[in-house]
N, C-alpha and C positions, 0 to 999 in steps of 0.2 A: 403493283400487285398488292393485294391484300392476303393476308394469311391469320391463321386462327390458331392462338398455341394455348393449346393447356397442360398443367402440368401442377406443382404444390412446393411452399413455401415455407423452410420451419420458422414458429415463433418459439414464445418460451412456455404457448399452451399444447402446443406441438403442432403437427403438420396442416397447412393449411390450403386447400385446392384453388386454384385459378383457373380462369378462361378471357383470355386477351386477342382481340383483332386488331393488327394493326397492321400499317402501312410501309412495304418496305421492297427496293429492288429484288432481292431474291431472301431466299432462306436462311441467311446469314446474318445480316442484315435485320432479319428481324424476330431473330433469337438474342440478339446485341441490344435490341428495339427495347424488348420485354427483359433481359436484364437490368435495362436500366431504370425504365417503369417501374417496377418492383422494389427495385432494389431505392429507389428515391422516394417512393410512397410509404413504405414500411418499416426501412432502415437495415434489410437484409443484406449478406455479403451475397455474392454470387455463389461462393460453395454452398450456400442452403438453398438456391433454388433448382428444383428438378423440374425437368422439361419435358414428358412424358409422349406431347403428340405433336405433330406442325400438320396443318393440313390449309390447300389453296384455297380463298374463297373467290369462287365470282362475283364480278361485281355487275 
């Protein structure tokens, strides 16, 4: 399943918005997905990312 989260990420110029699809057995999975993404491209901890929407896409 693919799913599509958006949500925003503080830096130190302040809040910054995403939108990620990515690949993952259920919703869990791919809130943990986009954790990490984020969090390995940026260098954010996970208490700065907020998760605002999760929605399914069809593929």
């Amino acid at each position: 399943m693919r799913f599509e989260i958006s949500g925003k990420f503080k830096t130190p110029e302040g809040w910054q918005p995403f939108k990620k699809i990515v690949e993952a057995h259920n919703e869990k999975f791919a809130i943990e997905k986009v954790y990490s993404i984020i969090g390995s491209n940026h260098k954010v901890k996970r208490y700065s990312i907020r998760i605002n929407q999760i929605n399914r896409v069809e593929s």
